[in-house]
C-alpha positions as CSV (number, residue, x, y, z in Angstrom):
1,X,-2.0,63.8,-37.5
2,X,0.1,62.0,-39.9
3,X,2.7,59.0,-39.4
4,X,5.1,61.4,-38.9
5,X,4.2,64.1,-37.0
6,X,2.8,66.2,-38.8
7,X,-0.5,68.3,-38.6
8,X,-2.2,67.7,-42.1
9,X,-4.0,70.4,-43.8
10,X,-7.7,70.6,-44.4
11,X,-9.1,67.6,-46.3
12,X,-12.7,68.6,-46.7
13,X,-14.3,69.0,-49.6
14,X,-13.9,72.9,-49.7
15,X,-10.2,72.6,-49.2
16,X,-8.6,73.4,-52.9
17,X,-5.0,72.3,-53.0
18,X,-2.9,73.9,-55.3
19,X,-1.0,72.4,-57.7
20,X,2.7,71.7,-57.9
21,X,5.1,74.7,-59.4
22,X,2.4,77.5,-58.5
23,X,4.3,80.0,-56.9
24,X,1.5,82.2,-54.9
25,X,2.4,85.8,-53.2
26,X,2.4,86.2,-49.6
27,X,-0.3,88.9,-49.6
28,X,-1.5,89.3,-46.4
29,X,-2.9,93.0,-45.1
30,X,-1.4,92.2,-41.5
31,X,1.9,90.7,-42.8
32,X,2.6,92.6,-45.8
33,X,4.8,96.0,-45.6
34,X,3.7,99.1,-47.2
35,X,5.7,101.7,-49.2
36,X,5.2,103.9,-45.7
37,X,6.4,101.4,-43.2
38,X,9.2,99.5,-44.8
39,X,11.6,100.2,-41.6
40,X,8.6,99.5,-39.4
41,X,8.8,96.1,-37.8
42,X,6.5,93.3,-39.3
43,X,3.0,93.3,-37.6
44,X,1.9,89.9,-35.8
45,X,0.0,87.8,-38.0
46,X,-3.7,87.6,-37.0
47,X,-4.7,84.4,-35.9
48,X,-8.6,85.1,-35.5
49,X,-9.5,83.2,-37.9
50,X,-7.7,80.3,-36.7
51,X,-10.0,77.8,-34.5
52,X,-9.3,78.2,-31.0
53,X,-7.6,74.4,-31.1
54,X,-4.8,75.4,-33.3
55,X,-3.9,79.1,-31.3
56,X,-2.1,77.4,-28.7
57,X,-0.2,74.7,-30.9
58,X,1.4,77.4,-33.4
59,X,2.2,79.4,-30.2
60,X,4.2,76.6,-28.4
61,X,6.0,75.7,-31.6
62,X,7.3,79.0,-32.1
63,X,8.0,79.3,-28.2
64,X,10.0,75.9,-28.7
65,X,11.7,77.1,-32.2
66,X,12.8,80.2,-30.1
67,X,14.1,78.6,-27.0
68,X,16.5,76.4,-29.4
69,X,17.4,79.5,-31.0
70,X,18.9,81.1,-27.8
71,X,20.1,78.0,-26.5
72,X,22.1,76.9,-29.9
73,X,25.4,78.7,-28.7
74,X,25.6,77.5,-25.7
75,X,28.8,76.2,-24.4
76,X,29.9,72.4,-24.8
77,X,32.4,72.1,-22.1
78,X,31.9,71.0,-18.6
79,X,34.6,71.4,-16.2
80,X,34.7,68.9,-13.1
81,X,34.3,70.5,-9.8
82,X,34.2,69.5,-6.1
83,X,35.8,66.4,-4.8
84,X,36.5,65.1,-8.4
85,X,38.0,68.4,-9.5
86,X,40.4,68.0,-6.2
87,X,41.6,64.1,-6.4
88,X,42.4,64.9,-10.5
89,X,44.6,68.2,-9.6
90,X,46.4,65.4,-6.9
91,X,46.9,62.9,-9.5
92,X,48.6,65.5,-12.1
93,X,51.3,66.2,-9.2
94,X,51.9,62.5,-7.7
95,X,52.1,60.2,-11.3
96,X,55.1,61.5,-12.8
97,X,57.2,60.6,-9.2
98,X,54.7,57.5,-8.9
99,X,56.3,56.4,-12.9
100,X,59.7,57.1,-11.8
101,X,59.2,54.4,-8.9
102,X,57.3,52.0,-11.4
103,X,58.7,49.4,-14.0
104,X,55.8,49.8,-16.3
105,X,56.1,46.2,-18.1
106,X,56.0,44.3,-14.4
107,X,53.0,46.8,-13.9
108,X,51.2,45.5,-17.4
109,X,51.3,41.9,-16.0
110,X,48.8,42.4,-13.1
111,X,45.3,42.9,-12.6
112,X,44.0,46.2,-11.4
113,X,43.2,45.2,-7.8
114,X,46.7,43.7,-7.8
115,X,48.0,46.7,-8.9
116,X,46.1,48.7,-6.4
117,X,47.6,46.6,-3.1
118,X,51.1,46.8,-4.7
119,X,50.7,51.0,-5.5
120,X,49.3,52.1,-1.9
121,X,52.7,52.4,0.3
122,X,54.2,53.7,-3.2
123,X,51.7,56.4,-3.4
124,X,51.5,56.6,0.5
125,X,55.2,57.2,-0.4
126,X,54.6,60.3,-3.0
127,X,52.0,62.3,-0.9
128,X,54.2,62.3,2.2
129,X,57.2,63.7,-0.2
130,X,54.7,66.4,-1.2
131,X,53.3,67.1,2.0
132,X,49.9,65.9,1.6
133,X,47.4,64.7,3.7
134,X,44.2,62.8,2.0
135,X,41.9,61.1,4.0
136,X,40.5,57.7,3.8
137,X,38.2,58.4,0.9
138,X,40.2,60.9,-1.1
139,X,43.1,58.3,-1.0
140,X,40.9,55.2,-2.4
141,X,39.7,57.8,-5.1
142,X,43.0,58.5,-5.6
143,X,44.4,55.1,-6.4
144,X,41.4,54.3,-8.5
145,X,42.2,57.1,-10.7
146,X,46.2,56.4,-11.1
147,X,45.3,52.5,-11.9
148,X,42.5,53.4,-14.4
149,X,45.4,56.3,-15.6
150,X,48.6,53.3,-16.3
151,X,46.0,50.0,-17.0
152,X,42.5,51.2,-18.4
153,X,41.1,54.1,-20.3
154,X,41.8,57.1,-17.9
155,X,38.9,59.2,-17.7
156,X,36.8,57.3,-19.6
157,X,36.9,54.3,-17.3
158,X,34.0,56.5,-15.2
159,X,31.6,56.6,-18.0
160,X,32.4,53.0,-19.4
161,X,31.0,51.1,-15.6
162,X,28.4,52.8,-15.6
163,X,25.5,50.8,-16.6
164,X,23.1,53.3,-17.6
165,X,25.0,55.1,-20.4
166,X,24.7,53.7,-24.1
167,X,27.1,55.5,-25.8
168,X,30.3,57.7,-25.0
169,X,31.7,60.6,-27.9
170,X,34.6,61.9,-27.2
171,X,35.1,65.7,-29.7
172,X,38.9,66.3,-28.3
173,X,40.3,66.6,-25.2
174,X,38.0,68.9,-23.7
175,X,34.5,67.8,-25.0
176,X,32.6,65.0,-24.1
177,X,29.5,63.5,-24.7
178,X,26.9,60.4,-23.4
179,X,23.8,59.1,-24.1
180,X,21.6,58.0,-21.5
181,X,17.9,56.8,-22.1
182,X,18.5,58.3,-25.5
183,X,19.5,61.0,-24.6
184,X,22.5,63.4,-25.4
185,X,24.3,64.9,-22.3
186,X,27.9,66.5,-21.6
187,X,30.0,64.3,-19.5
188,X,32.2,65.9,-16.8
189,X,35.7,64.7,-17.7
190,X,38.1,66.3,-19.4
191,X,41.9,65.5,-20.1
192,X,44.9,66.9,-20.0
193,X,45.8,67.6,-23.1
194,X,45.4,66.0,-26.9
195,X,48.6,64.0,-26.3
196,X,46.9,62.1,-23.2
197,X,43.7,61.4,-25.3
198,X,45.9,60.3,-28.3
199,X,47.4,57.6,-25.9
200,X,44.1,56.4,-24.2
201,X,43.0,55.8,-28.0
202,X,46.6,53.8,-28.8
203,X,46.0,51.6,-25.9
204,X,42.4,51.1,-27.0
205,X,43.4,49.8,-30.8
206,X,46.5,48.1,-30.2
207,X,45.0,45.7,-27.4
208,X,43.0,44.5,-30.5
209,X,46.0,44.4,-33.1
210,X,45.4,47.7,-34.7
211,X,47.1,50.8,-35.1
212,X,46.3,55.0,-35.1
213,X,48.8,57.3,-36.2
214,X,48.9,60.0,-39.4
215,X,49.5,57.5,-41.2
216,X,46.2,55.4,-40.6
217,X,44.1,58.0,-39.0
218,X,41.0,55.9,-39.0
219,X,40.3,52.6,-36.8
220,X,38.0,50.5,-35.8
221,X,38.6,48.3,-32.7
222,X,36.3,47.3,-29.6
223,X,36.7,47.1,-25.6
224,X,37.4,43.5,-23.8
225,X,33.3,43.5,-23.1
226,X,32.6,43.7,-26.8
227,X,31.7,47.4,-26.7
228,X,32.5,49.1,-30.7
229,X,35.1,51.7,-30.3
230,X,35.9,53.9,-34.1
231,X,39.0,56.5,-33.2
232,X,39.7,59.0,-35.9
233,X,42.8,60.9,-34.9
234,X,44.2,64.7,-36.5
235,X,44.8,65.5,-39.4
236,X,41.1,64.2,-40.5
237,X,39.9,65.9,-37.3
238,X,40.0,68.9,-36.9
239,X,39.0,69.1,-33.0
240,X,41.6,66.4,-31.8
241,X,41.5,62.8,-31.6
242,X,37.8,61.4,-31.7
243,X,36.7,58.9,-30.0
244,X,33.2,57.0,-30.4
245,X,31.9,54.0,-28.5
246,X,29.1,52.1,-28.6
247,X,28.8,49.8,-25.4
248,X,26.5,46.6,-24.8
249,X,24.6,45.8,-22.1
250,X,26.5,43.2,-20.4
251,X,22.8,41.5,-19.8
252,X,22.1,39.1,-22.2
253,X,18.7,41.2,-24.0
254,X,16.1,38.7,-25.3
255,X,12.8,39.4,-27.7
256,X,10.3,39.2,-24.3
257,X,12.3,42.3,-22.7
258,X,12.3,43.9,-25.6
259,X,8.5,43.2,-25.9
260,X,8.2,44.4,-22.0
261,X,10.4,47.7,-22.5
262,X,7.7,48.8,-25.6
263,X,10.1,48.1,-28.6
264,X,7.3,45.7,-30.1
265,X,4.2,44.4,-29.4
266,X,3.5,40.6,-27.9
267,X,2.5,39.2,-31.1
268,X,5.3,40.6,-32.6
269,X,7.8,38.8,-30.5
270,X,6.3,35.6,-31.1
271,X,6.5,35.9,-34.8
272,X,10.2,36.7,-34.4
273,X,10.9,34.3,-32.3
274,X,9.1,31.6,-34.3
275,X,11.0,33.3,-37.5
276,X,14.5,32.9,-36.1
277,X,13.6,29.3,-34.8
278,X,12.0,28.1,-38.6
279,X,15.5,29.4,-40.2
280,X,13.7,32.6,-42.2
281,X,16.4,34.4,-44.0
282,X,16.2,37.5,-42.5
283,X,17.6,41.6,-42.7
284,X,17.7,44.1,-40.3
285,X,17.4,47.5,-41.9
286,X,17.8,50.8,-39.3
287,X,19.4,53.4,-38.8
288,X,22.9,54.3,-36.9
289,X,22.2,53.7,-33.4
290,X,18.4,52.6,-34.3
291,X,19.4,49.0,-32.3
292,X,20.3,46.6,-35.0
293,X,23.5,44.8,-33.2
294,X,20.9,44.4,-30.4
295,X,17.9,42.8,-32.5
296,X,20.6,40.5,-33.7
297,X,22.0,39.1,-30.7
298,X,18.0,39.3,-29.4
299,X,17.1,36.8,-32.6
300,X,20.4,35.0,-32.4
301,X,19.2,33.1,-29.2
302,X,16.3,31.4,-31.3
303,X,18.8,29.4,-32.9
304,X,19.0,25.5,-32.2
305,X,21.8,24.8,-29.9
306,X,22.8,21.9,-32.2
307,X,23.5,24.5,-35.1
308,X,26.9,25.3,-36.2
309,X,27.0,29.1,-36.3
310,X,29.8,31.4,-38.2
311,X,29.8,35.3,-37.3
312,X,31.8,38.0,-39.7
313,X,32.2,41.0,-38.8
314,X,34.9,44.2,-38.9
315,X,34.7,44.8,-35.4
316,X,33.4,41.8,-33.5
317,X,30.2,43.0,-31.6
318,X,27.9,39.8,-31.6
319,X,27.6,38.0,-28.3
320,X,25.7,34.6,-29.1
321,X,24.7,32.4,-27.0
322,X,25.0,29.0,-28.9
323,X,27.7,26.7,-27.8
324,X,28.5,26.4,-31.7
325,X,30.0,29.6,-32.4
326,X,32.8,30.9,-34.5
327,X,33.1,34.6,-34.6
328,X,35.4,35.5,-37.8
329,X,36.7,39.0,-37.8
330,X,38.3,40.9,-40.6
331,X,41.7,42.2,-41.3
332,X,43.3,45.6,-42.6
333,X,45.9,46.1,-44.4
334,X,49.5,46.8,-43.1
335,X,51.7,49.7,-43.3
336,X,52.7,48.6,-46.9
337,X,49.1,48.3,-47.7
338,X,49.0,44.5,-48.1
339,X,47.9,41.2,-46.4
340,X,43.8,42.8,-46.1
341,X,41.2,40.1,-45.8
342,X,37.7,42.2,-46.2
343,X,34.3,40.3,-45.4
344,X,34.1,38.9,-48.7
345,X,37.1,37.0,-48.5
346,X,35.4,35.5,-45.1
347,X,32.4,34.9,-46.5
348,X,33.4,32.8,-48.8
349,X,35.9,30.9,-46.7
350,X,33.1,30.5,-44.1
351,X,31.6,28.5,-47.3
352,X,33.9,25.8,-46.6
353,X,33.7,25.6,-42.9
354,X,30.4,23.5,-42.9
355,X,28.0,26.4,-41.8
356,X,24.3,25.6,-41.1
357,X,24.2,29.6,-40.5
358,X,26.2,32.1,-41.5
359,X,25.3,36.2,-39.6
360,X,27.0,38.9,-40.8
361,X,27.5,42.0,-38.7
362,X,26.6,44.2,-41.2
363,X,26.5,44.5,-45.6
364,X,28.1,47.4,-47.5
365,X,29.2,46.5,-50.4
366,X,30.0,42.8,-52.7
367,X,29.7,41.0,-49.8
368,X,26.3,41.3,-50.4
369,X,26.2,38.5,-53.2
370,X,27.9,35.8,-51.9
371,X,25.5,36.1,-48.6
372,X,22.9,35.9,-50.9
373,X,24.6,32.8,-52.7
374,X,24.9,31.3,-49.0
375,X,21.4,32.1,-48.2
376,X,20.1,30.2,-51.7
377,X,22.7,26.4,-51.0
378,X,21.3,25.5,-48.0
379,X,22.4,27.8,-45.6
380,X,18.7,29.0,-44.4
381,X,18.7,31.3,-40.9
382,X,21.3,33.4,-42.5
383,X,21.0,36.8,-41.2
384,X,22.6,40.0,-41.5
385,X,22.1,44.0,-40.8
386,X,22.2,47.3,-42.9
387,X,21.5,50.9,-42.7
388,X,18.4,51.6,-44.4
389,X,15.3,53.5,-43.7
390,X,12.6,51.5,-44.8
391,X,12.0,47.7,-45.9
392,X,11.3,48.4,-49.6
393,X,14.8,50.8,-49.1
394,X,16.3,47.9,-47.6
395,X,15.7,45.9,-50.8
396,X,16.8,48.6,-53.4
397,X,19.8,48.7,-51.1
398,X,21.1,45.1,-51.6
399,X,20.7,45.8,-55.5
400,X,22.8,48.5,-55.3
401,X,25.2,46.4,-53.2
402,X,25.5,43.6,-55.4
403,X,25.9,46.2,-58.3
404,X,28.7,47.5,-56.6
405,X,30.9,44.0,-57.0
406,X,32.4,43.2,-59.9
407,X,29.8,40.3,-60.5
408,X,28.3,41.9,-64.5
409,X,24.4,40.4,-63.5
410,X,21.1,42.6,-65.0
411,X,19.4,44.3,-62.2
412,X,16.5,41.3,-62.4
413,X,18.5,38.6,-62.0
414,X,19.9,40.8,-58.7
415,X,15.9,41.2,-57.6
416,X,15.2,37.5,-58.3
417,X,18.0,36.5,-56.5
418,X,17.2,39.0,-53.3
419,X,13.4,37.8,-53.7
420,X,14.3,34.1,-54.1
421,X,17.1,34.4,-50.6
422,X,15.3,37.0,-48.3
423,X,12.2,35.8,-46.2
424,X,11.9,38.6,-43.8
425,X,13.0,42.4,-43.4
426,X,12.9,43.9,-39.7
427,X,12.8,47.7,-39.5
428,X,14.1,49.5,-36.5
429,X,14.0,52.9,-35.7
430,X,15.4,55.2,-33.2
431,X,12.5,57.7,-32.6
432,X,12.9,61.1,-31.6
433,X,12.1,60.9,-27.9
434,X,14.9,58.7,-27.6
435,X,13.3,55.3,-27.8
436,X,14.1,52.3,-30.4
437,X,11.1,50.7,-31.9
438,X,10.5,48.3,-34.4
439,X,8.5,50.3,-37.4
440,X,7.7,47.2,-39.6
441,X,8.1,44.0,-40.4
442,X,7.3,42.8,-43.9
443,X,7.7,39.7,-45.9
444,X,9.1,39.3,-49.1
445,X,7.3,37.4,-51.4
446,X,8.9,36.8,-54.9
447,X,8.5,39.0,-58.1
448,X,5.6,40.3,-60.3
449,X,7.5,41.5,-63.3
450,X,10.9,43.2,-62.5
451,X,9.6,44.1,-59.1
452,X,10.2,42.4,-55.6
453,X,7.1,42.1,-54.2
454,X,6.1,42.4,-50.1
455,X,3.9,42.5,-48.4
456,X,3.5,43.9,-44.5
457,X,2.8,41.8,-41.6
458,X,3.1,44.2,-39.1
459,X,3.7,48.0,-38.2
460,X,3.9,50.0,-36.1
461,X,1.6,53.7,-36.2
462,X,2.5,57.2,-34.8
463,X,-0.9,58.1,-32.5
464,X,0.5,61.2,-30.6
465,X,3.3,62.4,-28.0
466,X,2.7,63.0,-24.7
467,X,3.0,65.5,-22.2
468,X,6.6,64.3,-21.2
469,X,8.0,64.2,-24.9
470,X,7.0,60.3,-25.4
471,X,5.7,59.1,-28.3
472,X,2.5,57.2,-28.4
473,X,1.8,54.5,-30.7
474,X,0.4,51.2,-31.5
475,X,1.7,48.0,-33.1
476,X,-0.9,47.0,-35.8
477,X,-1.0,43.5,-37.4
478,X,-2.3,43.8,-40.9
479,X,-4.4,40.5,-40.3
480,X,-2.5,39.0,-43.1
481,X,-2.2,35.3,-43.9
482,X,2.1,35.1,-44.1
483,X,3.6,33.4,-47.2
484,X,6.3,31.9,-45.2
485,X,3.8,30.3,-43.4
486,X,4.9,26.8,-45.0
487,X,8.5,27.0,-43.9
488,X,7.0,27.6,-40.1
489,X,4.8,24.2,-40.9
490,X,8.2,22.1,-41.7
491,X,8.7,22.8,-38.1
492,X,5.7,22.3,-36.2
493,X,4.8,26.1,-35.9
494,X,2.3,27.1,-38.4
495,X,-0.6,27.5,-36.0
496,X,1.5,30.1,-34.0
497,X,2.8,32.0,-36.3
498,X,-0.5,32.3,-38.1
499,X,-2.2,33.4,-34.7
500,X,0.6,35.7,-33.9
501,X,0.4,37.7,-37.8
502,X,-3.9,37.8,-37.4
């Protein structure tokens, strides 16, 4: 079994691989078609001379490969039923006469419970009008939903309380999506139509000073409990209005639960922790939704409470800890396409601020030198994120990045730069059962040549998946002596560290 998967092939010495570009035919007397039988189906292929051990394993993977098959076209709708279904038809016949009785500004000053006490006679009011009866339940049900309708998110106000799902995708009116414990599932809500769902995502930007129209069709924006929300509205999409959101636990998460919940080993917490604290320069390369806001935050809480820290980011996300904080967040531009301050322009006013760390959210472009710059005068414990597969990918990323600018630099003065800033690069993966893991951590050492040189401390290796879908694994130190081991001694923590990396 290979590090991804994968069965290999035979290895032995009387296994003869053929070389690359040799095209061989498929000639097989049980799977090749004869002038006679062309119309005749294909014959199954003989597995007798496959070992017993294999049989079964080809035979579930095609059974799997043919259940997906069947299932691909299923329908992605879900339509509420029940008691839901009943309180929702209600609240479609008692909010346009509870609006007519409502001065919607007065109603924007108060909280929702408020809100709620001052609504019951008014909606008590509206049913009696109609000639409905609700009981006690149906009626609390009932006011939840009209306050969520006028003051929160509408339907979405269901799937955002509840603790247990990480992220909401909303594909039009009619289609959504969660994920809980990795997974992918429909969510039963639906909405009225695309004009409702166009409104919910209004309310959503503009509480954060940003706008969604034709005009702009794309935004970014996040909720009041720092959850990322990225709305992109018709004519871009095709479906309707889009809605994606990425919500944080509202629990603070720390390196030990992480260790706990099987994203990394013991040892491998303590050599974060010990990084973060020692102010290693440090990257956090992953993919989308592979947990890299949440390693941030998790390594943020290493940080000396005396430290004065400056986040940037497009979307604030970050939720330290320290009492030193200054988040920083960037600006579009305006309808006349002026007056946009992108991370660059923050990160080099954060210059001035007196920084002893400066964390950015995440690097995509230019920004990318001046971090560096930061990281090189003094501002060690820098840290930032980017998407990227693998460390050494990582690296060749922040070249590019840099290249990207208009800073005219040959590409080894870039890789000297990157090797002389960057201590540390944390990969984390999303694996396929669902679970986020960090894959490796490796240490950058400096340059042989006009190559960055690393080396890895730890990893983590693919063993086998269990009955129940779960990947099995192990987090290997490579028994390495680290070359940042010197910056740990400046602060008393050399012996730990080097126990923690053998």
């Amino acid at each position: 079994m290979t590090a991804f998967g994968r069965r290999g092939g035979l290895t032995g010495t009387g296994a003869v691989r053929p070389s690359f570009g040799v095209a061989r035919p498929m000639r097989s007397s049980t799977l090749t078609l004869g002038e006679d039988d062309q119309d005749s189906p294909p014959a199954s292929p003989d597995m007798s001379s496959l070992s017993p051990e294999i049989i079964p394993v080809q035979l579930d993977a095609m059974a799997r490969l043919a259940e997906r098959e069947a299932t691909s076209g299923d329908s992605g709708a879900v339509k509420a039923e029940g008691f839901e279904a009943s309180v929702h038809k209600i609240k479609e016949q008692v909010l346009p006469r509870l609006l007519e009785r409502v001065d919607p500004e007065a109603a924007a000053t108060l909280t929702k419970d408020e809100l709620a006490e001052e609504f019951r006679p008014i909606i008590s009011e509206v049913l009696a009008e109609l000639k409905i009866n609700l009981n006690r339940r149906e009626q609390f049900a009932l006011e939840k939903v009209l306050v969520d309708e006028l003051l929160g998110f509408g339907p979405l106000e269901e799937l955002l309380s509840d603790p247990a799902i990480s992220d909401i995708m909303v594909n039009g009116p009619d289609q959504t999506y969660i994920e809980r414990k990795g997974r992918l599932e429909l969510a039963p809500i639906q909405f009225r139509d695309e004009e409702h769902l166009f409104q919910i995502a209004q309310r959503i930007v503009n509480r954060v000073g940003r706008r969604v129209d034709q005009t702009s069709p794309l935004a970014d924006a996040r909720l009041p409990d720092g959850s990322r929300v990225n709305v992109i509205v018709p004519p871009l999409s095709l479906r309707g209005t889009a809605i994606s959101i990425r919500k944080f636990s509202a629990k603070p998460i720390t390196l030990d639960m992480m260790a706990k919940g099987g994203s990394m080993s013991e040892k491998m917490a303590t050599a974060l922790k010990i990084a973060g604290a020692c102010r290693f320069n440090i990257i956090i390369s992953g993919g989308t939704g592979s947990g890299k806001t949440t390693m941030l935050n998790a390594l943020s809480k290493m940080i000396d409470p005396g430290e004065r820290v400056l986040t940037i980011e497009d979307a604030a996300e970050l939720r330290l800890q320290q009492p030193h904080w200054l988040p920083l967040e960037t600006r579009p531009a305006n309808l006349e396409g002026q007056g946009e301050i992108t991370i660059r322009d923050l990160v080099k006013n954060a210059l001035r601020m007196r920084p002893d760390r400066i964390i950015l959210g995440e690097i995509r472009g230019s920004e990318c030198f001046d971090l560096l710059a930061a990281m090189n005068t003094g501002h060690d414990g820098s840290m930032c994120t980017l998407h990227s597969n693998s460390p050494r990918e990582a690296l060749g990323r922040m070249e590019n990045m840099v290249m990207m600018g208009d800073i005219k630099m040959p590409k080894e003065a870039i890789s000297r730069q990157i090797a002389d800033s960057v201590d540390l690069v944390i990969q984390v993966k999303r694996l396929r059962d669902g679970s986020r893991r960090i894959t490796n951590v490796t240490e950058v050492i400096g340059m042989e040549g006009s190559v960055i040189v690393t080396q890895e401390l730890f990893k983590f290796e693919y063993l086998d998946e269990g009955s129940d879908g779960k990947i099995v694994g192990e987090y290997r130190s490579m028994g390495l002596r680290p070359y940042t081991l010197e910056k740990a001694r400046q602060f008393g923590f050399d012996e730990a560290y080097l126990d923690a990396c053998l």
